[in-house]
LUMRO-124914 format. One record per atom (N, C-alpha, C): x, y, z. Coordinates in steps of 0.2 Angstrom, whole numbers, plus 5000, padded with zeros to 4 digits. Atoms other than C-alpha are relative to their C-alpha. Layout:
N
XYZ
...
//
This chain:
340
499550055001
516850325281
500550005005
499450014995
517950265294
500850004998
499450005002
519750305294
500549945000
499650064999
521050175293
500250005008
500049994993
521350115310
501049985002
499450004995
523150115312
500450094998
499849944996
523150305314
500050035004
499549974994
524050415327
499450064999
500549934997
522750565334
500650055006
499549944996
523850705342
499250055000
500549964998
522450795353
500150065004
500049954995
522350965359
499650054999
500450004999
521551075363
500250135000
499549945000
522251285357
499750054994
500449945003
521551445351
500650054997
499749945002
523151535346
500949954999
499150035001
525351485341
500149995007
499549994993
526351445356
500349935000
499550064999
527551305362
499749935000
500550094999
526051155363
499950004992
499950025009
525751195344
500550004997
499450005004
527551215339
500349915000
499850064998
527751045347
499749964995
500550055003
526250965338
500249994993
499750015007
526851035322
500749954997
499350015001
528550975323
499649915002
500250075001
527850795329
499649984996
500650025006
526450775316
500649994995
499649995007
527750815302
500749945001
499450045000
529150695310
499649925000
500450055002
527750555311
500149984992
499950035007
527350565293
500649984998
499650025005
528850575288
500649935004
500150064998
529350405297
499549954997
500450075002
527950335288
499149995003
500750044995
526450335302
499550084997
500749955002
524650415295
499850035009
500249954995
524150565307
499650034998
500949945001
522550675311
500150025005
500049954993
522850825322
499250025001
500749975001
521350845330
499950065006
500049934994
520951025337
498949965006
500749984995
519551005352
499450025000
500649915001
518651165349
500250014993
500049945005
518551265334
500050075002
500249944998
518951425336
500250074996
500149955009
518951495318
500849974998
499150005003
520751515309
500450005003
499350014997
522151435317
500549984994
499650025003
523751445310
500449954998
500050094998
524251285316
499849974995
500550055004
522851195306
500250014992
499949985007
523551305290
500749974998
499450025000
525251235293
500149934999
500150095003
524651055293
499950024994
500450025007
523651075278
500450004997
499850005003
524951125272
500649964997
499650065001
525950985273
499949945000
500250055004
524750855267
499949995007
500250014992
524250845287
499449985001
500849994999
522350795289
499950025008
500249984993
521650885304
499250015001
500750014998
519850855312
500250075006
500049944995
519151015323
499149985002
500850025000
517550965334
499750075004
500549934995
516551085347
500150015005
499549994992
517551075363
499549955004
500350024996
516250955371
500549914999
499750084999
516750765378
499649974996
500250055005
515450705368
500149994994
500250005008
515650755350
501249975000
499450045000
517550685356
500149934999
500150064999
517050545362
499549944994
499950025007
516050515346
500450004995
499550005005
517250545333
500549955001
499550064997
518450415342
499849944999
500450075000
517050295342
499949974995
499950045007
516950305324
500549994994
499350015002
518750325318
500349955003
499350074994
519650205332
500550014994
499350005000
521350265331
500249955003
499750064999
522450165333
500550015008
499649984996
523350275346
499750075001
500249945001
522650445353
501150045006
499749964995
524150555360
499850095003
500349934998
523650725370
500650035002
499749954998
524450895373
499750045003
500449944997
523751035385
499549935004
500750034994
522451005403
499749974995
500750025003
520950995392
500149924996
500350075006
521150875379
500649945003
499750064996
522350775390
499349975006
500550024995
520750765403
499549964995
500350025002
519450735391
500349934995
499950055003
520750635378
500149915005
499650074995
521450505393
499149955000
500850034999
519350475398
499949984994
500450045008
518850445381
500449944997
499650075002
520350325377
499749965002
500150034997
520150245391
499349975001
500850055002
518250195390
499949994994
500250045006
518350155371
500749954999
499550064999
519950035375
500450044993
499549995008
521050145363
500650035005
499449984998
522850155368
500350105002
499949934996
523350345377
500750005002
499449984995
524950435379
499950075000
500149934999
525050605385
500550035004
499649954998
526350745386
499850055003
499949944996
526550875399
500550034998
499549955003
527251035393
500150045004
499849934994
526951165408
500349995005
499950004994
527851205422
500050075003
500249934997
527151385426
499549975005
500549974996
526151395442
499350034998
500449965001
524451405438
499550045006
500649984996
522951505446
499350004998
500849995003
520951535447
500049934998
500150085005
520251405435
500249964996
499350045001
521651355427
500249955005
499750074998
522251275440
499849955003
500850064999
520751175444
500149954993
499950035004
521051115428
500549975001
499450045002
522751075427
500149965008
499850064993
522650985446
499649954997
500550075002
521150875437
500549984995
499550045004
522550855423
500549955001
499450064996
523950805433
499649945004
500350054996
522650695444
499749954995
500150055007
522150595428
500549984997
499450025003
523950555421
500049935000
500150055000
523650405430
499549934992
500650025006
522250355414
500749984996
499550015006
523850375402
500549935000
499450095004
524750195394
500650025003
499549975000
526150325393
500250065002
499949904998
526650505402
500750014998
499349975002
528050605394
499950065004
499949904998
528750785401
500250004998
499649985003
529850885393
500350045004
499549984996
530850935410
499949955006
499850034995
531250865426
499450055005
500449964995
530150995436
499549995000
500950045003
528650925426
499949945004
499950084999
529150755430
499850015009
500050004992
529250795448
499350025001
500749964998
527550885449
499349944997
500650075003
526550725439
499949925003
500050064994
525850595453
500049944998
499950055002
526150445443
500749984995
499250015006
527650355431
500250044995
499849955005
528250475419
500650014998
499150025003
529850485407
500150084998
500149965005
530550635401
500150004993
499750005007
530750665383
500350044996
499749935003
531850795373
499450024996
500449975007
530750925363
500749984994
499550005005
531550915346
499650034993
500249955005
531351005328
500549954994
499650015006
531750965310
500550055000
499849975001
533251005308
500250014992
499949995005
533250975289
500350084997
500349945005
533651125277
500150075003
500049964998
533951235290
501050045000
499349985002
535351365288
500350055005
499749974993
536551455301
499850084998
500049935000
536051645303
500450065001
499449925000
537151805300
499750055003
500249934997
535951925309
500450005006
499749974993
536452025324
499550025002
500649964993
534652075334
500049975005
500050024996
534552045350
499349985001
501050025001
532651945351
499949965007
500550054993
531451875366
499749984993
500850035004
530151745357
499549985002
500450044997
528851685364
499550075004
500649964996
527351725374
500250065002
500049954996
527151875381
499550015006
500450024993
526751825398
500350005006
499249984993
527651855415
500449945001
499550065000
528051675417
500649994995
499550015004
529151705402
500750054999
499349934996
530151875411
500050034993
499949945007
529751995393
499850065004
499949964996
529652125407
500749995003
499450005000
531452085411
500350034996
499849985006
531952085393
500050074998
500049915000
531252275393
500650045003
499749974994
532352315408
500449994997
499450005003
533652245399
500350034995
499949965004
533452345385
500150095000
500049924998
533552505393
500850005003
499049984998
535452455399
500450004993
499449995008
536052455379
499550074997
500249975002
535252605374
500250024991
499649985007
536352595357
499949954996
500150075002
535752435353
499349975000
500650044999
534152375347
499749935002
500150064998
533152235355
499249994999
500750005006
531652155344
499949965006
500550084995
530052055354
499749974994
500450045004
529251915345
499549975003
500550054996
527651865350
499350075002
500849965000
525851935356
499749975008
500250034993
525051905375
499650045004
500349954995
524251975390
500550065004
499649944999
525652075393
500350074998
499749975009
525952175375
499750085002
500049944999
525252335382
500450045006
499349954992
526152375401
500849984997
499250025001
527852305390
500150084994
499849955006
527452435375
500050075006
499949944997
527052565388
500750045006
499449994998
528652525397
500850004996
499550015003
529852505383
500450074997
499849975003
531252605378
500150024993
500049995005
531352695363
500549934994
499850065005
532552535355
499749945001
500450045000
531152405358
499850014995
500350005004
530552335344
499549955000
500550064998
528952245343
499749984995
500050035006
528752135329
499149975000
500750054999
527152045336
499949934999
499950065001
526451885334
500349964994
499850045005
527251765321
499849935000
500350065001
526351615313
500649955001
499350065000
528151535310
500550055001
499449955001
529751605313
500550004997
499650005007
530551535299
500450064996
499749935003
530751695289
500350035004
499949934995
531351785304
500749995006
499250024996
532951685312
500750024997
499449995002
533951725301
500550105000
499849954996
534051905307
500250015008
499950024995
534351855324
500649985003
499450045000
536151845331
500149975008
499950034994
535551805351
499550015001
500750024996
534151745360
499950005008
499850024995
533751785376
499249995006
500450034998
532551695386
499950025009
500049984995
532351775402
499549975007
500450044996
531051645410
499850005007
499950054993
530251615427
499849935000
500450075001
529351455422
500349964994
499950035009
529851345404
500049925001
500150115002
529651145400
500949994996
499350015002
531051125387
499450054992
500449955007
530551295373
500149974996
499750025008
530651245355
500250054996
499749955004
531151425351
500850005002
499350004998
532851385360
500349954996
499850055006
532951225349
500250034994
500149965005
532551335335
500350024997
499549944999
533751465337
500749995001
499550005001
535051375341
500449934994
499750065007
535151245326
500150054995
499949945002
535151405318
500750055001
499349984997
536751435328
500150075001
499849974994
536051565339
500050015006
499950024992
536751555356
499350055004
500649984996
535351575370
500450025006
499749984992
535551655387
499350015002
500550054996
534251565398
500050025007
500150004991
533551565417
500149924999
499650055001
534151405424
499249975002
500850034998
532051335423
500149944995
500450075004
531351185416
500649964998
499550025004
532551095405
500350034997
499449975002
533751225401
500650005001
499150014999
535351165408
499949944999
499750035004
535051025400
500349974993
500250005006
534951085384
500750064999
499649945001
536251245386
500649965006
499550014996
537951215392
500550065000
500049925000
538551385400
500850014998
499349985002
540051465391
500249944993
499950035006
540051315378
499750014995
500549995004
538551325367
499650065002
500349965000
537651475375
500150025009
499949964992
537551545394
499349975003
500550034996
536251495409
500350035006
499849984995
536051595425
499150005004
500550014994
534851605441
499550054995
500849955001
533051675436
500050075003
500249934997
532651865439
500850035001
499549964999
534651895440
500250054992
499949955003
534452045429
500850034997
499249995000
536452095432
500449964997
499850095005
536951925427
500150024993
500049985007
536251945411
500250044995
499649945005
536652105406
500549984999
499450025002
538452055408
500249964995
500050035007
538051905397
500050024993
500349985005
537152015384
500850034998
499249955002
538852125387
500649974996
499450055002
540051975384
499950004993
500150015006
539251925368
500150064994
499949965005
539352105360
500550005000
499350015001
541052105365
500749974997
499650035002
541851945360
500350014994
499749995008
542951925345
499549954993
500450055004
542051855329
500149935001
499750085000
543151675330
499549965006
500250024992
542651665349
499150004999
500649995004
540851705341
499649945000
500350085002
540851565331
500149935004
500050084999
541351425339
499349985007
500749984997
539751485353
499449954992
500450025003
538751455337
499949934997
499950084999
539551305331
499849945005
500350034993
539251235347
499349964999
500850004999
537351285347
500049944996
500650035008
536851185329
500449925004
499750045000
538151045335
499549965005
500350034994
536951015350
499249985000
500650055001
535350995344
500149954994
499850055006
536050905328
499949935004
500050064998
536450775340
499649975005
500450024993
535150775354
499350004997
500849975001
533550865349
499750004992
500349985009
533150835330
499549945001
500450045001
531850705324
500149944998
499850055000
532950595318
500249965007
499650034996
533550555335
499349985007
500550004993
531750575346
499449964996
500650055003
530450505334
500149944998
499850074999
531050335331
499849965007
500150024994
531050315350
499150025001
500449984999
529350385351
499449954997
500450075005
528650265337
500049945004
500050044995
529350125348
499649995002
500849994992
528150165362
499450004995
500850015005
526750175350
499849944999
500050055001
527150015343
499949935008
500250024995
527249935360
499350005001
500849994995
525450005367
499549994994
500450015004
524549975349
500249934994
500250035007
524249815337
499950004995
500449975006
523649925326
500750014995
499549975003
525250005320
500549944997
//
């Protein structure tokens, strides 16, 4: 039975949580809830993703094929969407071909701006060299935008801000991958100048054993988290010590929750943190820097605290929530599809 055809296909292409899934999650969920029928469709299968269980959860239909162009390029041929959007190399390379020879509208966001190597970056130059295929290319920074050889807009990440409530923890937390591009080898070093002061990692990577092997006795490592919902509200500062980033959705996250971030100055992060107003922002890899920052923040007075947090929530309220990106988003849909 063929699916109704004025539905929206978010294609990616991901074996594990991270920023391409947090994304997909939060735009699946701002779709329906606008009104427009969605089906995440995973690529590959590659057993139990959390992802797929966080749709289902939410009344999401999601299709999973066998990672091959074909069994893509079937599936489209027999549902025809109304619109395919893709996330990640892979299912940007194969989703843009497939649109494009079954005449079905394509838009496609770029979310890295790490330097890849090896294989990887054979793929991610075939991804950037095919953008041209996409209706529509979104980034979610200025550094992406500059690296993608054809027209491209950027667009805020953004996050339900519904329901969400300010948090009274005090941990000091990194979240996200644990990968060098994201400096959780910094984080460690930093943790070794508060000795009195615990500092939790969230997250799981290629990195999680030379960090465990170098971590000071107040490192705490939590692991990966399927959502970090239950887990913000112990959180009184986030610190993002980056050499690569697009625009993270754990800095959204965090700080609609009204915990001030202290960031490297990558990807979209100064234009998302305004330094000393809403949270802090300094040069990459300045380890000194930071520490001061971390210093600042234990030292201020609570007032001077709060109005940091204040700040935070004030600022994706008004920039980065779904009321204010998916509307725009839907637009573009309805432009490139008759369907919708």
């Amino acid at each position: 039975m063929k699916s109704p055809k004025n539905t929206i296909w978010i294609l990616l292409d991901s074996r594990k949580p991270g920023g391409i899934e947090s994304h997909t999650f939060e735009l699946a969920k701002g779709l329906v809830r606008f009104g427009k029928r969605v089906v995440v469709v995973f690529l590959n299968n590659y057993g139990h993703h959390p992802l797929r269980s966080l749709l289902i959860s939410q009344g999401i239909s999601t299709i999973s094929l066998d990672g091959s162009f074909f069994s893509l390029y079937k599936k489209a041929n027999q549902k025809k969407p109304a619109i395919i959007h893709t996330h990640g190399y892979k299912a940007g390379i194969y989703g843009r071909i497939v649109a494009t020879t079954l005449d079905i509208p394509v838009v496609s966001t770029y979310h890295a701006g790490e330097i890849s190597k090896g294989k990887l970056a054979i793929y991610t130059w075939l991804d950037r060299s095919t953008a041209a295929l996409a209706d529509k290319v979104y980034t979610v920074s200025k550094s992406i935008k500059e690296n993608i050889p054809t027209k491209s807009e950027i667009v805020n990440n953004f996050i339900d801000t519904r329901n969400i409530k300010e948090s009274h923890g005090n941990q000091i937390a990194f979240v996200g991958r644990l990968s060098q591009e994201k400096g959780p080898d910094i984080f460690v070093k930093l943790a070794s100048m508060f000795p009195r002061h615990h500092f939790h990692i969230y997250g799981d990577g290629p990195c999680i054993k030379e960090l465990q092997s170098n971590a000071t006795p107040n490192v705490v490592f939590h692991g990966q988290k399927n959502t970090m919902s239950d887990h913000w509200k112990n959180i009184g500062l986030l610190v993002m010590p980056s050499r690569h980033e697009g625009m993270p959705l754990a800095a959204l996250e965090a700080m609609a929750h009204g915990i001030p971030v202290i960031a490297s100055d990558v990807g979209a992060l100064s234009q998302l943190i305004e330094h000393g107003e809403n949270g802090w922002i300094n040069q990459p890899g300045n380890i000194e820097e930071t520490r001061k920052l971390i210093f600042y923040w234990l030292t201020m007075s609570p007032d001077n605290q709060n109005k940091i947090k204040t700040e935070a929530r004030y600022t994706i309220n008004a920039n980065f929530s779904q009321e204010k990106v998916i509307p725009k988003l839907i637009k573009q849909y309805h432009k490139l599809s008759h369907q919708l």
